[in-house]
Wavefront OBJ file of the C-alpha trace (Angstrom):
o trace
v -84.032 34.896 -26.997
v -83.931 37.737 -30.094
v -87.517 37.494 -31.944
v -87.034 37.779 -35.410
v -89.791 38.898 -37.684
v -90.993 36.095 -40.156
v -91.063 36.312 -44.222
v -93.800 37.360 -45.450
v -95.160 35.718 -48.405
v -94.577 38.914 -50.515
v -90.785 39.491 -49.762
v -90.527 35.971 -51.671
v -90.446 36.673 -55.659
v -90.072 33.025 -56.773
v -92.899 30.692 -58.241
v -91.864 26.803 -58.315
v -91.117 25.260 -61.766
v -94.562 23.103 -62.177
v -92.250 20.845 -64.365
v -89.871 19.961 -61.855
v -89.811 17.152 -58.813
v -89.565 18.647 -55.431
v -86.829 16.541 -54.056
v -86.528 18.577 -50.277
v -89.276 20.840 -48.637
v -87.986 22.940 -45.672
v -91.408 23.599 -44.113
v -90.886 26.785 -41.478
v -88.268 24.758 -39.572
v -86.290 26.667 -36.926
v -83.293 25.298 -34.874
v -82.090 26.709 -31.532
v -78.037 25.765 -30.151
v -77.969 24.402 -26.966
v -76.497 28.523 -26.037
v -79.709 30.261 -27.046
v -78.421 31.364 -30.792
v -80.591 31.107 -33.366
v -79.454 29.519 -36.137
v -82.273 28.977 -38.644
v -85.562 30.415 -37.662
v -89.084 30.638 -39.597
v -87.138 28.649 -42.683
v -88.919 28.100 -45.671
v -87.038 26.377 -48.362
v -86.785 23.682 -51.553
v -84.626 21.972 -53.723
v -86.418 21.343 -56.906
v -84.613 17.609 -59.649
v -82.105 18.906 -61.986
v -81.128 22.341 -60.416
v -78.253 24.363 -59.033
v -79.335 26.814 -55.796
v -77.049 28.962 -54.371
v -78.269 29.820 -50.858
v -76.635 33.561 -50.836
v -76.007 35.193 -47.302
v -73.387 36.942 -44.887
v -71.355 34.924 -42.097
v -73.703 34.302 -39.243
v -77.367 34.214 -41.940
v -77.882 30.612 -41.085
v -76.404 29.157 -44.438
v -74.787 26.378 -42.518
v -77.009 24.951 -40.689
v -79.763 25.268 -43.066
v -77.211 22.899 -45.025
v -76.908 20.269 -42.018
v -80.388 20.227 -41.836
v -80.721 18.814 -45.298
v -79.336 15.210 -44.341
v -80.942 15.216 -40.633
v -77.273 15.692 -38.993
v -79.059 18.620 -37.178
v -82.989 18.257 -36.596
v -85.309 21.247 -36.402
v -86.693 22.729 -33.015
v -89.931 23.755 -34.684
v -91.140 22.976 -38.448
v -90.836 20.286 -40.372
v -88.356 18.970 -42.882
v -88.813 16.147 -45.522
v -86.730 14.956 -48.266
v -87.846 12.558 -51.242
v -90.927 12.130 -49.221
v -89.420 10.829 -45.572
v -89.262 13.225 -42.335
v -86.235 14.283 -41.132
v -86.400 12.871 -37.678
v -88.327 9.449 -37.937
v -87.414 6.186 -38.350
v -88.108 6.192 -42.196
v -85.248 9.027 -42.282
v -82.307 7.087 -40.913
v -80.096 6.661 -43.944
v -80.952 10.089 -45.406
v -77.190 10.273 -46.030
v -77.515 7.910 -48.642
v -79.458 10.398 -50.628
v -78.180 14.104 -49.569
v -74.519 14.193 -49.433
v -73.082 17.051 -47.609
v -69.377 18.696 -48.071
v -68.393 20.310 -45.454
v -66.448 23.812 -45.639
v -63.824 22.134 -43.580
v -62.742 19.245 -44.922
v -60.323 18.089 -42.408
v -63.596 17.293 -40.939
v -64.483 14.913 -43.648
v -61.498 13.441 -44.691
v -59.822 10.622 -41.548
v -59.092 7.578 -43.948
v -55.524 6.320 -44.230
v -55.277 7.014 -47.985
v -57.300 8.977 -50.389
v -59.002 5.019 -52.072
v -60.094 4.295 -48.458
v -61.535 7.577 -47.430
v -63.480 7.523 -50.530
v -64.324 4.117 -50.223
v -65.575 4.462 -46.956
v -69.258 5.807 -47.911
v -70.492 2.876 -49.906
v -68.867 0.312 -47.765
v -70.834 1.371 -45.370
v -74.281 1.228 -47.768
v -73.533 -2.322 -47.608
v -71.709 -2.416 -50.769
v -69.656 -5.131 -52.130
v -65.960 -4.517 -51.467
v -65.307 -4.962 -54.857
v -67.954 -2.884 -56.026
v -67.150 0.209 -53.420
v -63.419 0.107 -54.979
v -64.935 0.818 -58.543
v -67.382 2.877 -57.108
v -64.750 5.003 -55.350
v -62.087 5.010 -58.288
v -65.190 6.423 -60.813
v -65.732 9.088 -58.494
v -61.674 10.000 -57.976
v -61.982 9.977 -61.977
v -65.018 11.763 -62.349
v -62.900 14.585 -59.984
v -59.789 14.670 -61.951
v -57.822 12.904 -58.609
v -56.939 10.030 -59.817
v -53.375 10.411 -59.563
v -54.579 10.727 -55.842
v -55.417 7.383 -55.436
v -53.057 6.359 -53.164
v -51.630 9.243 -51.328
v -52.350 10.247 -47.980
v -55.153 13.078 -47.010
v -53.040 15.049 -45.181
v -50.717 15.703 -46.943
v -52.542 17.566 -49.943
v -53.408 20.548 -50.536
v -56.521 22.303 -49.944
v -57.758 21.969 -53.392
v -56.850 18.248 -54.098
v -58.556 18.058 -50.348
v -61.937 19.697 -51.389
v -61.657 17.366 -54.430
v -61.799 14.031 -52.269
v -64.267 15.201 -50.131
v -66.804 15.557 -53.120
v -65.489 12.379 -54.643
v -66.305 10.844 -50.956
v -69.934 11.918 -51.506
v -70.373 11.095 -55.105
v -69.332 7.461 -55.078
v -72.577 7.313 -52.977
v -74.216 8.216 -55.709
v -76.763 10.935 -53.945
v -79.553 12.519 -55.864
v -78.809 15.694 -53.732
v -75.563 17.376 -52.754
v -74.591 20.143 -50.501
v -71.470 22.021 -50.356
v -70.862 24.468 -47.823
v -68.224 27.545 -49.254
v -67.007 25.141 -51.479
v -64.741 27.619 -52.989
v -63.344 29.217 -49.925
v -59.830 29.053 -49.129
v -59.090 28.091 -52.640
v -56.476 29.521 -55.319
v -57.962 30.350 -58.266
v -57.302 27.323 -60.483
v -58.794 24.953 -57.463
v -61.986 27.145 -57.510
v -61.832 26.816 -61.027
v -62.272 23.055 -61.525
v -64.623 22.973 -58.005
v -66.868 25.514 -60.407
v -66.769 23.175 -63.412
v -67.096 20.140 -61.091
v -70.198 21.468 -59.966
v -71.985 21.910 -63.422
v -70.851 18.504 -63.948
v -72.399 17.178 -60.928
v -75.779 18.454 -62.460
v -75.265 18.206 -66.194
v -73.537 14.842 -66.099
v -74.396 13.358 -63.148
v -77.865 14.771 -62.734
v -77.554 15.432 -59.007
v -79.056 18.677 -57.730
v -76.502 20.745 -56.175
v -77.019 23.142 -52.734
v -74.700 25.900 -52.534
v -74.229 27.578 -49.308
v -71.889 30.863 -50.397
v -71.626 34.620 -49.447
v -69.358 34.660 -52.986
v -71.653 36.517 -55.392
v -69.778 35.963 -58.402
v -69.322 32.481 -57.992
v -73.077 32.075 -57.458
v -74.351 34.418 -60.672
v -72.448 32.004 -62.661
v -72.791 29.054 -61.909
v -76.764 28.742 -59.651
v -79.758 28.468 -61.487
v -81.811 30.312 -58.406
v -80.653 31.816 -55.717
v -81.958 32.542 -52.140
v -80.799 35.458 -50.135
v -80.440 34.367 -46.178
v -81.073 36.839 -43.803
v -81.156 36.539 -39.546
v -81.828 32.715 -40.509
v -84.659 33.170 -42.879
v -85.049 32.799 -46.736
v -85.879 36.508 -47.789
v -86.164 36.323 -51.316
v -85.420 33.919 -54.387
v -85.163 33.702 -58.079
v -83.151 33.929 -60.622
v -79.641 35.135 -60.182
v -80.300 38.458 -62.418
v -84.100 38.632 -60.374
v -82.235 38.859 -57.086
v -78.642 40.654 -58.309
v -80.290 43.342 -60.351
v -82.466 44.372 -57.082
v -80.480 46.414 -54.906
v -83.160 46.371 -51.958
v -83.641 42.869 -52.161
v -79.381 42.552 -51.675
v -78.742 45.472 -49.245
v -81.394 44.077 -47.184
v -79.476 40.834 -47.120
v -76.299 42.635 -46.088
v -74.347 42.297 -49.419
v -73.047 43.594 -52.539
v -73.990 43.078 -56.063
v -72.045 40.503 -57.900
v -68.584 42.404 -59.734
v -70.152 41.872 -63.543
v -72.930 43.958 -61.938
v -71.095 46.740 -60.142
v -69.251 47.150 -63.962
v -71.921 46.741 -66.226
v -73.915 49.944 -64.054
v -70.793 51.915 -64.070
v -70.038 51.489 -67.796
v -74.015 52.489 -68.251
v -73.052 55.853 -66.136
v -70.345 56.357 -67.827
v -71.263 56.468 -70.905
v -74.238 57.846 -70.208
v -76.651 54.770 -71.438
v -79.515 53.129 -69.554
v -78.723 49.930 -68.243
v -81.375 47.551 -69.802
v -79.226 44.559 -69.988
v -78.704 42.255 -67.072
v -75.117 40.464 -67.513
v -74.056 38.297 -64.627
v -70.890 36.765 -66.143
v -67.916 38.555 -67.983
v -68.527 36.951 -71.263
v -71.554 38.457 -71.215
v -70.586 41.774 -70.056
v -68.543 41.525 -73.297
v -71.359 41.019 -75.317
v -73.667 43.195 -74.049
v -70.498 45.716 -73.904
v -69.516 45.017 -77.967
v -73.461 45.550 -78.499
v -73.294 48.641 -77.100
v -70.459 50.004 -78.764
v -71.838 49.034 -82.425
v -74.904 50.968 -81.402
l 1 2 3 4 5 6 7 8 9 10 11 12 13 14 15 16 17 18 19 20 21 22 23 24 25 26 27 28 29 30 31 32 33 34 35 36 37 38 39 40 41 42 43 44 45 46 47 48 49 50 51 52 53 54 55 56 57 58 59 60 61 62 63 64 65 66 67 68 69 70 71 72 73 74 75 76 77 78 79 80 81 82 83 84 85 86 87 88 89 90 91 92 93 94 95 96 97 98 99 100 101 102 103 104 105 106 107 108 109 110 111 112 113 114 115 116 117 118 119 120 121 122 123 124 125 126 127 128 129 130 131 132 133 134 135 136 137 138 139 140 141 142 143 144 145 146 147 148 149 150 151 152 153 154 155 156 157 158 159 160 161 162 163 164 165 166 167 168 169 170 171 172 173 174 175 176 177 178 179 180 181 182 183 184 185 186 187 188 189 190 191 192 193 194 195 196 197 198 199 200 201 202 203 204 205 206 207 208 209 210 211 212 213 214 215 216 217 218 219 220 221 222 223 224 225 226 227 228 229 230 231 232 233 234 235 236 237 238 239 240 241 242 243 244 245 246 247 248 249 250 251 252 253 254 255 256 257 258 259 260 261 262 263 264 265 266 267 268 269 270 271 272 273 274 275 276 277 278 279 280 281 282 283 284 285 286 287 288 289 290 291 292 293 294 295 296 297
């Protein structure tokens, strides 16, 4: 088995928000496959009420299972996990699902219902829920999605987007206080990643859920998390806030990625005109703004 050398306490930059609930505490939980690889190891992680975290990291940094963790479908080797106050793992932990809803990146995998009302219906039935009551439950969450339209057609035959769509409106007629989407944007054309981007503010600003983003897509993340955690070799290796971590080249080239693409242009305007680059712009409206600034000075 590869040893991998634990976080220090240092190479993390972020202090907790005093004000905030701790809804999940990933207490230095590792998890080995049944072939030997590694897939989180040493892991030290939260998810504070009310917040957006992008969990930032290449193919193969442990994003994934860190996320299947979160819900017990995958139980740690070593460490301990517990979320609104249960263990993953005992008895009291059972129906974590009810509370941590995960989307899959796949979501074939999530979607086997013969139309788009049962698949989404499925999740509170199965809560116990009132037939009745799951149907309202399920149609709020199609409309809360912008599907619908959807209601009656069959999974496989839609599109990716419309797919990703149910598959979050599966997990929100739950009503979860957490959710977790894995490369929720992956795959997608731009309009589809467009409304999954808005969804997700939604989800937090509406709903109040706290959202778990597992993406190696930068400039989603800068716009949309409200901290972000770089994953390296299965570990958390630094977090904070998105212009903390995607202003700090060490802290991403150590992580094995590239700065976000409002980043990479606002440094290149700076050379180019040959300005220092005290702003930290993360979307492009605010590229603009600090770019019209710049010019008036």
């Amino acid at each position: 088995m590869t040893s991998l050398k634990t976080p220090t306490p240092d190479q993390l930059c972020f202090q907790p928000p005093t004000a905030l609930k701790e809804l999940i505490h990933v207490d230095c939980a590792s998890h080995v496959y049944p072939d030997g690889t590694i897939g989180i190891h040493q892991m030290c992680f939260r998810v504070f009420e009310s917040e957006i975290v992008a969990l930032c990291g290449p193919n193969g940094s442990g994003k994934s299972t860190l996320i299947e963790h979160l819900n017990g479908l995958l139980t740690p080797s070593e460490g301990k996990i517990v979320v609104r106050g249960r263990l993953i793992g005992s008895k009291e932990a059972a129906d974590l699902w009810k509370d941590v809803g995960i989307v899959f990146q796949r979501s074939d995998d999530q979607l086997f219902a013969p139309t788009v009302l049962d698949d989404v219906m499925f999740g509170p039935i199965n809560m116990g829920i009132p037939y009745a009551n799951a149907k309202s439950a399920a149609l709020s969450a199609l409309k809360a999605v912008g599907a619908s339209d959807l209601v009656h057609k069959l999974p496989n035959f839609l599109s990716g987007g419309q797919k990703r769509l149910i598959s979050i409106a599966g997990i929100l007629a739950m009503k979860p206080k957490i959710i977790a989407l894995d490369e929720p944007t992956s795959d997608l054309d731009p309009l589809h990643s467009d409304i999954i981007e808005r969804l997700i503010l939604e989800l937090k600003n509406k709903f109040t859920i706290s959202v778990v983003i597992a993406t190696h897509d930068l400039d989603f993340a800068a716009r949309i998390a409200d901290r972000v955690c770089l994953v390296r070799r299965g570990s958390i290796c630094a977090e904070g806030s998105p212009a903390d971590m995607f202003y700090n080249d060490r802290l991403i080239n150590g992580a094995g990625l590239q700065p976000p693409t409002v980043v990479q242009l606002y440094r290149a305007m700076c050379i180019e005109k040959g300005i220092s680059a005290t702003e930290r712009p993360l979307t492009i409206q605010q590229l603009v703004e600090v770019t019209s600034k710049k010019i008036v000075e």
